[in-house]
C-alpha positions as CSV (number, residue, x, y, z in Angstrom):
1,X,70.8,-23.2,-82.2
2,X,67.2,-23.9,-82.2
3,X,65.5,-23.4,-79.5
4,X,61.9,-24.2,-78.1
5,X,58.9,-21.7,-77.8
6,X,60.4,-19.2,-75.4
7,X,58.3,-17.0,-72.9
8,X,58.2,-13.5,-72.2
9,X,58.8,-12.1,-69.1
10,X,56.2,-10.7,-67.1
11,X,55.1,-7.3,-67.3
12,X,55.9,-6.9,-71.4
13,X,52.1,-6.1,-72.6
14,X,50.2,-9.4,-71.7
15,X,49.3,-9.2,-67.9
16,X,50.8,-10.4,-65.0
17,X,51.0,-14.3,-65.7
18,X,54.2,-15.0,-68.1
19,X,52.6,-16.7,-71.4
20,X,54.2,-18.1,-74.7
21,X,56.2,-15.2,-77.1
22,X,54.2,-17.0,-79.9
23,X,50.6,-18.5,-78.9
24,X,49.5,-19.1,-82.4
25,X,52.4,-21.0,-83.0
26,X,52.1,-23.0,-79.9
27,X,50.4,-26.2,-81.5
28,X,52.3,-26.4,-84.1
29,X,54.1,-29.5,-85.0
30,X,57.8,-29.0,-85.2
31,X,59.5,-27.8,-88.3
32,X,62.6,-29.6,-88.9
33,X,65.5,-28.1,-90.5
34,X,69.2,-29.5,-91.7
35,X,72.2,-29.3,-89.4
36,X,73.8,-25.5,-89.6
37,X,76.5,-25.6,-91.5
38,X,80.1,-24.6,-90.9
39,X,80.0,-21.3,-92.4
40,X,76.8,-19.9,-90.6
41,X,78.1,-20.2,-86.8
42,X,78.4,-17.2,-84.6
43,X,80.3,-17.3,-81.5
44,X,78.5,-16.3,-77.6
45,X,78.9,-12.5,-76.9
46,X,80.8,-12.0,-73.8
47,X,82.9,-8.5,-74.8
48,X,82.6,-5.3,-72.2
49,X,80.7,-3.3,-74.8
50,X,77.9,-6.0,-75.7
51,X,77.2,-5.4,-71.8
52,X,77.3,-2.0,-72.1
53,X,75.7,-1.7,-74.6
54,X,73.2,-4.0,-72.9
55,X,72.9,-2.5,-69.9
56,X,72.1,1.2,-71.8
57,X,69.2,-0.6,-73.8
58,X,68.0,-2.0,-70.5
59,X,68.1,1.5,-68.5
60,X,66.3,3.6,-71.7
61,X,63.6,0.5,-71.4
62,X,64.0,0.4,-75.0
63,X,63.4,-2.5,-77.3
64,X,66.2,-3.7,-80.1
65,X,65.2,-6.2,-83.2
66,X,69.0,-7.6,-81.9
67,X,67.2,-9.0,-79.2
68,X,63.5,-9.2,-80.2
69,X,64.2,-10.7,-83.9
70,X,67.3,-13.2,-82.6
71,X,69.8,-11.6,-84.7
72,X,72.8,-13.7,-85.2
73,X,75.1,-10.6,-85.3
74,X,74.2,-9.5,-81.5
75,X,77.5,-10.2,-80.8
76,X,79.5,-8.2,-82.9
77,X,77.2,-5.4,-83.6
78,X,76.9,-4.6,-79.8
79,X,80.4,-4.6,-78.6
80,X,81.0,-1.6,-81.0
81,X,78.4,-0.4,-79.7
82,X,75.9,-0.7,-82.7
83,X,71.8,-1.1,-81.8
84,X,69.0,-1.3,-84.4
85,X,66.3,0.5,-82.1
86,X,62.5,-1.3,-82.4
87,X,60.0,1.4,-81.6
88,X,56.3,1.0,-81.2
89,X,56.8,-1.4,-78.4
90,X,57.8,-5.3,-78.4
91,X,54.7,-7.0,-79.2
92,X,53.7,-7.5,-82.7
93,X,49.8,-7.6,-83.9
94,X,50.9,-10.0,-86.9
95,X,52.6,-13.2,-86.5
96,X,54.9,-14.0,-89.6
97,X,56.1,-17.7,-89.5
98,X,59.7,-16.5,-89.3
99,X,60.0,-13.8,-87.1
100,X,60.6,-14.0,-83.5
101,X,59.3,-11.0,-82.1
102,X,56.6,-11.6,-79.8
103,X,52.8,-11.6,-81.0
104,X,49.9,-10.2,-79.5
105,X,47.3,-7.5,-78.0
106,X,50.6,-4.6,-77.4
107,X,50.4,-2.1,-75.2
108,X,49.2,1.7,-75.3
109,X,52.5,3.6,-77.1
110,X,55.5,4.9,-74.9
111,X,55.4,8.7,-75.4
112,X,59.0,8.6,-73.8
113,X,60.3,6.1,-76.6
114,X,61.2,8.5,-79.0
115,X,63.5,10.8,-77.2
116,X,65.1,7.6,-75.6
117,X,66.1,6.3,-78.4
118,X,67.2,9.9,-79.2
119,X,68.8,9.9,-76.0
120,X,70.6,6.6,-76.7
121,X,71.6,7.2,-80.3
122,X,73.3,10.4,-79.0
123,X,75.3,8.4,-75.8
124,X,76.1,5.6,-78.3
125,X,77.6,8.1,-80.5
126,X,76.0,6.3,-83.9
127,X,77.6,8.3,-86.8
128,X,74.3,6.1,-88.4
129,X,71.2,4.9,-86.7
130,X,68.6,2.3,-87.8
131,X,65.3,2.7,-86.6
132,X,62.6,-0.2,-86.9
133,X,59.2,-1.0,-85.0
134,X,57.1,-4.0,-84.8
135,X,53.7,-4.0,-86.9
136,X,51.1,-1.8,-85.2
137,X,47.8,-2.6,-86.9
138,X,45.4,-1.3,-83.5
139,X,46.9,1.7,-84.6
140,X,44.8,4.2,-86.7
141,X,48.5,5.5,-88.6
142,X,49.9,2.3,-87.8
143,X,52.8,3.8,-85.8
144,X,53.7,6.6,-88.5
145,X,53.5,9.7,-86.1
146,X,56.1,7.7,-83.8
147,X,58.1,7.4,-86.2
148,X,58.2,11.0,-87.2
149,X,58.7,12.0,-83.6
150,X,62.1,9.3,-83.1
151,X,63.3,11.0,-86.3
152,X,63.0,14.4,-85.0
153,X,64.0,13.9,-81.6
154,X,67.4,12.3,-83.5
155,X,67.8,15.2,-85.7
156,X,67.7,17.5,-82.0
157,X,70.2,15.0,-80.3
158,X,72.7,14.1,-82.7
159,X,72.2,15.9,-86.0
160,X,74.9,14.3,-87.5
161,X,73.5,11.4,-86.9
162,X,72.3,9.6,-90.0
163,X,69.2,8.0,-89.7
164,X,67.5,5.2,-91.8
165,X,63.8,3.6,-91.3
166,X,62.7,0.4,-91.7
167,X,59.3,0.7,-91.6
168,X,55.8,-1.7,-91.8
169,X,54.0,-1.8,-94.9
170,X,51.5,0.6,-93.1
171,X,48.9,-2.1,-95.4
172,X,45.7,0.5,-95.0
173,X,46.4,3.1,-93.0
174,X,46.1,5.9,-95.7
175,X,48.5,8.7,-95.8
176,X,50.8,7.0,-92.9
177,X,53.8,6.2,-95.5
178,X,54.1,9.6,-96.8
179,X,54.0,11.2,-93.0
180,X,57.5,8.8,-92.5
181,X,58.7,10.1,-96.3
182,X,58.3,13.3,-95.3
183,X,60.0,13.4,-92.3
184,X,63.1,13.6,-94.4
185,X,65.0,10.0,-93.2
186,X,68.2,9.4,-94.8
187,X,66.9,5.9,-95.8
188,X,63.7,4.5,-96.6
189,X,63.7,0.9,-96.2
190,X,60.6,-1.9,-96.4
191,X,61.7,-5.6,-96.3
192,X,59.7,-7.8,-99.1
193,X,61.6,-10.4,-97.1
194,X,60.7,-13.3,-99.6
195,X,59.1,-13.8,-102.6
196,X,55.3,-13.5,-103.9
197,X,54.5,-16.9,-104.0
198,X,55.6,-17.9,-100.5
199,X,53.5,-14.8,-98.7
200,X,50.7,-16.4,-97.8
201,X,52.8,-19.1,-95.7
202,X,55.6,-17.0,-94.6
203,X,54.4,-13.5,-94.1
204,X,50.1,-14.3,-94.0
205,X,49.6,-10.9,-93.2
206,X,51.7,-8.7,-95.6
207,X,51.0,-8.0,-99.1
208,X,53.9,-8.6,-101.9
209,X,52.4,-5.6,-104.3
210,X,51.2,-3.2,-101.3
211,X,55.1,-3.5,-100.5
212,X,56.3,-2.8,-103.9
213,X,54.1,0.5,-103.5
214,X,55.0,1.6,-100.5
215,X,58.8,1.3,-101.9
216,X,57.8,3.0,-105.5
217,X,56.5,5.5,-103.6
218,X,59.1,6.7,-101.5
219,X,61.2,7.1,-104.1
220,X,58.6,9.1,-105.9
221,X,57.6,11.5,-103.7
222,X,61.5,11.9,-102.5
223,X,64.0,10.9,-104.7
224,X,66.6,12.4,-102.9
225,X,66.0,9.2,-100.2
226,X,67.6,6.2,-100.8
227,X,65.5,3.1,-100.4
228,X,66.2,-0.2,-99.4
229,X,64.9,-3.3,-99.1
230,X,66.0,-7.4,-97.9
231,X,65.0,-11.2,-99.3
232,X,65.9,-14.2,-96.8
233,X,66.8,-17.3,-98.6
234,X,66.7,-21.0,-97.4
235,X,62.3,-21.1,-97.1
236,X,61.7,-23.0,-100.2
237,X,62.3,-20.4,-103.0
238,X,63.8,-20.9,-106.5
239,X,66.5,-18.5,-107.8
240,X,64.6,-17.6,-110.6
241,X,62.0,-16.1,-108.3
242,X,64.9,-14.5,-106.1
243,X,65.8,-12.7,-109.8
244,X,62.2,-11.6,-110.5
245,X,62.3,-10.2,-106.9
246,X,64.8,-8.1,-108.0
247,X,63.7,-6.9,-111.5
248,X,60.2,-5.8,-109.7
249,X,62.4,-3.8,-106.4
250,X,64.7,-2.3,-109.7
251,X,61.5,-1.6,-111.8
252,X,60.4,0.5,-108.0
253,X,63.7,2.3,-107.8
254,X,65.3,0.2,-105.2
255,X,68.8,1.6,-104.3
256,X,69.8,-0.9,-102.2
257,X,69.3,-4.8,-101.7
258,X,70.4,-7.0,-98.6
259,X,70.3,-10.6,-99.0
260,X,70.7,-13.2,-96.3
261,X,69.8,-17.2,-95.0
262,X,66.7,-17.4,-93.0
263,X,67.6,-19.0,-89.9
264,X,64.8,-20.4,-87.5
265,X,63.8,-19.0,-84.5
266,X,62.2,-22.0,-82.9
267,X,60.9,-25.0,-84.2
268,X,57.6,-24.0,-84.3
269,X,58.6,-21.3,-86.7
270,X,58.9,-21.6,-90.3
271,X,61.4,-24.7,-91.2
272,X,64.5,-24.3,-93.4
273,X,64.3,-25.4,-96.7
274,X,68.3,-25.2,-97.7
275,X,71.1,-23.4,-96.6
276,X,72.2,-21.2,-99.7
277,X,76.3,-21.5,-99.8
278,X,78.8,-18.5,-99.8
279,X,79.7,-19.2,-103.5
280,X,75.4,-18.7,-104.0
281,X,75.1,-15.8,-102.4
282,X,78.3,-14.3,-104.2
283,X,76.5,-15.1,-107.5
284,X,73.7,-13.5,-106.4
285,X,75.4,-9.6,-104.9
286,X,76.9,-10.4,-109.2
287,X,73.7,-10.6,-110.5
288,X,72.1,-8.4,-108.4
289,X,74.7,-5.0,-109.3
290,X,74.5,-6.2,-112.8
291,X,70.7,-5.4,-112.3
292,X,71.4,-1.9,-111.4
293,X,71.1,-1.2,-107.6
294,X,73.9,1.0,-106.2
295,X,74.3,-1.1,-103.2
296,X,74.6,-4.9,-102.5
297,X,75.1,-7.0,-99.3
298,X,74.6,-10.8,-99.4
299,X,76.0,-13.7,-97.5
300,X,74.6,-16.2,-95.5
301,X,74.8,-13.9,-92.2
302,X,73.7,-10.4,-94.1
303,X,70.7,-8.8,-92.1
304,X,69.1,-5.5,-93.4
305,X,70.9,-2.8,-90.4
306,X,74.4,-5.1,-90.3
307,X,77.0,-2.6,-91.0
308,X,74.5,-0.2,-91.9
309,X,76.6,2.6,-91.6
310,X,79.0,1.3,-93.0
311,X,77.0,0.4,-95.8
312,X,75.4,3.7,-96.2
313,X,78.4,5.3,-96.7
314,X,79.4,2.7,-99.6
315,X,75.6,3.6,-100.9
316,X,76.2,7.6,-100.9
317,X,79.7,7.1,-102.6
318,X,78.0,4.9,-105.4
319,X,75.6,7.2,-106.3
320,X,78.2,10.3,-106.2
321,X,79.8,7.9,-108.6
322,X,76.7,7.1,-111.1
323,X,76.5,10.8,-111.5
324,X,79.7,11.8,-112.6
């Protein structure tokens, strides 16, 4: 379901006077998009542990990109109890024309945030945790030392616990990446989300190559890390430049590709080219393990932390397996 430029509530970063999630978007003409098709439908969540689940995320005060991004798979992720945690805050300083995160001036940093999401992970009892954040470009590290203190406040918690990143591109904020590296997460991931020639339309504020590096270089300064990265389909690309994609995340190491349909927010956000069908997207995970990476999730609902633990322990098998 599309739905029209939502508003945040009051008191999330922009005063007291409730105010558009997306103001640069605001005068936009609509973006029309083709009728959903069969196989991309979700159903409402209404299960006891979505609400749970819920109400823990509400009591912490913490952010999810469940919520923030729109994530189709709210529904079944939450009622096993499964949260991708959004550190940093909920209000992004960049506003990509697909995302649904809100966009603005964010507030000062929650020096609680990272043991509640600690706190959380440990309650929730995640066997594997995802840990994400909006972009923070006000910041001088743009949000690396956070992300070293969730990690570590994890490890304390639940040291079991798995953890993987998915981190901004850090784009000039020298020495920020390698502060997460080292920090020792379980998985590095960056999402190039789409392909080079579609950046300055989709994601204006990104760079395609500065996200190649900061992926080359995780793996190079740990290979012991896997890394991981995602593509949305349906904005207007060709599958030829979904297969360089992959060659250039191969030629950086890349362990692990997602692969899902971009679905609009809002009709002021980016519109939907095509839906790519289930047989596509099966030709694609194909081509894509042919290619080399140890790990490949595509379908039309795939979204980088879906099943992540799941996932992750696929990803550790493979590579047990490659080294035999």
């Amino acid at each position: 379901m599309t739905t029209l430029i939502d508003l945040r509530a009051k008191g999330e970063g922009q005063g007291e006077e409730t105010r558009p999630r997306h103001p640069e978007k605001a005068g936009r003409p609509d973006a029309l998009s083709p009728r959903k098709p069969d196989w991309i439908r979700v159903k409402a969540p209404t299960s006891a542990g979505y609400h749970e689940t819920k109400a823990l995320v509400r009591d912490l005060r913490l952010h999810t990109v469940c919520e923030e991004a729109s994530c189709p798979n709210i529904g079944e992720c939450w009622s096993v109890k499964h949260a991708t945690f959004m550190i940093l805050g909920g209000v992004c300083t960049r506003a990509c024309s697909f995302c649904n995160v809100s966009t603005g001036k964010p507030l000062p940093l929650d020096p609680d945030e990272p043991a509640n999401v600690a706190h959380a992970t440990a309650t929730m009892g995640l066997q594997h945790v995802v840990v994400t954040s909006v972009d923070r470009d006000d910041l001088d590290d743009g949000g690396a030392g956070h992300f070293v203190e969730t990690i570590a406040a994890i490890r304390r918690a639940a040291p079991s616990t798995t953890i993987e990143v998915l981190t901004p591109d850090f784009l000039r904020k020298p020495g920020a990446a390698e502060r997460v590296i080292d920090a020792k997460p379980d998985v590095f991931n960056h999402n190039l989300e789409t392909v080079p020639r579609l950046y300055h339309s989709i994601r204006p504020g990104a760079r395609y190559y500065q996200s190649l590096r900061l992926l080359d270089s995780a793996k190079q300064r740990d290979p012991s890390q896997f890394t991981k990265s995602g593509l949305m389909v349906g904005l207007g690309e060709a599958k030829d430049e979904v297969l360089q994609v992959m060659d250039d995340l191969r030629v950086a190491g890349v362990d692990f590709l997602t692969i899902g349909q971009y679905l609009q927010p809002t009709k002021k956000h980016a519109g939907i080219d095509r839906f790519w069908t289930p047989e596509e997207f099966k030709a694609l995970e194909t081509i894509a393990y042919a290619k080399g990476f140890l790990m490949v999730s595509a379908s039309p609902l795939t979204r980088s932390s879906h099943h992540a633990g799941e996932d992750f322990k696929k990803l550790r098998a493979a590579r047990l397996a490659a080294q035999v």
